[in-house]
C-alpha positions, 0 to 999 in steps of 0.5 A: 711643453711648460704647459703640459707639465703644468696640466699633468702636475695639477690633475695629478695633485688634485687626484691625490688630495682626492684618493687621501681625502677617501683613504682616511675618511672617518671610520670604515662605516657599514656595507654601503651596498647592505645598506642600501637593500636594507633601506629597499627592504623596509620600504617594501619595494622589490628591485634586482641588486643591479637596480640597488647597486647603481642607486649607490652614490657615485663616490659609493661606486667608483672612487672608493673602489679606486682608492681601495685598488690603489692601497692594494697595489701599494701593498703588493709592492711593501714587504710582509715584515713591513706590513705587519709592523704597521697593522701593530703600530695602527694597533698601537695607535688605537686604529685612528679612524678606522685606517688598515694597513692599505690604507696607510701605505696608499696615504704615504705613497700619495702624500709622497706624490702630492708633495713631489707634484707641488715641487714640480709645479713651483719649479715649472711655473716659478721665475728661479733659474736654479740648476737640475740637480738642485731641483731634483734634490729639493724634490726628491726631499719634499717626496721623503717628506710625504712619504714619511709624513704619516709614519711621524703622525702615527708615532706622534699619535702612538705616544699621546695614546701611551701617555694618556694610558698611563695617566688613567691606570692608577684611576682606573685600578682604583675603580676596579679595586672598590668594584671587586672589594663590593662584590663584583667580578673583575668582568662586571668591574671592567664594565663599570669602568667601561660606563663611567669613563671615555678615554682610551684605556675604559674603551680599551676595556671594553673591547676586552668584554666583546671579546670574551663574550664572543668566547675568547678566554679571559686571559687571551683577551687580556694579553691582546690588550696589552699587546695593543697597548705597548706599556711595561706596566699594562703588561705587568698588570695583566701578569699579575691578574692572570696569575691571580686567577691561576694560584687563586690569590685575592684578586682585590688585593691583587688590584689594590698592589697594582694601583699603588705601584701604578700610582708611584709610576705616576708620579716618577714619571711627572718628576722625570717630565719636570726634570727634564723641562729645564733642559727643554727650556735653555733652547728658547731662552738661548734663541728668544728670551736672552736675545730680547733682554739683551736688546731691552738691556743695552740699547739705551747704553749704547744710545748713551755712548753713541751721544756722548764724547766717546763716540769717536772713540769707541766707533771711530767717528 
């Protein structure tokens, strides 16, 4: 019986490393299938799409079909609300590798069972005889762990892209103000910066310009931007262009006031960080750095009492 459990907690952790590994492979890619007739084409050779659908990889066919079912029945079982919510946090996040809403749900449903299938087989094959109901309480805090264990990365992923956001905004304005004081339109500003930098507000930008060129009005593209984006003074910036466009202010110097106060943002928000590293820095100076000063310190004097003719007195020998 020991056995048994043991074979069915191993295929079922090697399932779910497996179905995680296919769920968060990078990037969505192209049409498998498309591309494949597509490869048919240009080499000139006629086949029926049977013959194209089983030249397809194995994984192609069958596994990352399964994964994909998996997310599904993940989802039929989430609520909406619930599913909403983490579309806007993969949003927020920039759409790590290309991962939706199945996808993440499947990830935490599995990682929920990897880490429960593990406590299982430690607790099957290891010699420690605890009680039942301490088992299943360390196992259903190892399921906890898995389940939320993305949800920790994402927000974790959320607040690097926010910092890294507000980091490059009073660069970036800068940027688009010489731009537009030039000659150029905000869209060919937008697209400058797109060129010059690679970081998430530049790419960010980007997505703004395919937007409008597939017809979608500027301030529409812009409010979605800053809906992805999740910051105060995203927001308030693209207020502000907006309601330059509509009172016809100038929109340099529109851009050169945003820059400024972005840049005083800046800088109170590295006066905050600095203020608050004293406060982060007492734990491990409490638990590390005193401890070893104080070890450092006082072992010789305790070395000297302990030769001298004090001994008996203070240790009682």
């Amino acid at each position: 019986m020991p056995w048994l459990i043991i074979g069915i907690g191993a295929v079922l952790v090697v399932g779910a490393i497996i179905l995680i590994i296919i769920g968060l492979r990078e990037g969505k890619g192209d049409d498998p299938l498309q591309s494949r007739l597509a490869e048919f084409a240009m080499r000139g050779e006629t086949a029926s799409l049977e013959e194209i659908e089983l030249s397809q990889p194995l994984t192609e066919r069958v596994i990352y079909p399964l994964a994909r079912k998996i997310g599904s029945l993940a989802i039929k079982f989430t609520p909406q609300n619930a599913i909403q919510s983490t579309n806007h946090r993969l949003e927020l996040a920039g759409n790590p590798s290309g991962v939706d809403a199945t996808t993440f749900w499947a990830a935490r449903f599995i990682l929920a069972i990897i880490f429960g299938g593990l406590m299982i087989f430690v607790f099957t094959v290891g010699a420690k005889d605890w009680p039942w109901s301490r088992k299943l309480l360390i196992t259903a805090a190892f399921l906890a762990l898995g389940f939320y264990l993305p949800d920790l990365l994402l927000t974790s992923r959320i607040q690097r892209r926010q910092k890294a956001i507000r980091r490059a905004m009073p660069d970036v304005l800068d940027l688009l103000t010489i731009c537009v004081e030039a000659g150029l339109g905000l869209d060919g500003a937008m697209q400058k910066v797109n060129e010059k930098w690679d970081n998430e507000l530049s790419i960010a930008l980007g997505r703004v310009l395919r937007e409008i060129q597939l017809g979608k009005l500027r301030r529409e593209a812009l409010r979605d931007m800053a809906d992805r984006m999740g910051i105060p003074e995203m927001t308030s910036f693209v207020a502000a262009v907006i309601q330059s466009e509509q009172l016809g202010v100038s929109m340099a110097k529109v851009l050169r006031i945003q820059s400024d106060q972005m840049r005083i943002r800046r800088r109170q928000l590295a006066e905050e960080e600095a203020h608050k590293a004293p406060v982060k820095m007492l734990i491990p100076m409490a638990l590390l750095i005193f401890p070893s000063i104080c070890i450092v310190l006082m072992t010789p004097a305790f070395l000297l009492l302990f030769r001298s003719a004090l001994r008996g007195v203070l240790f009682g020998g």
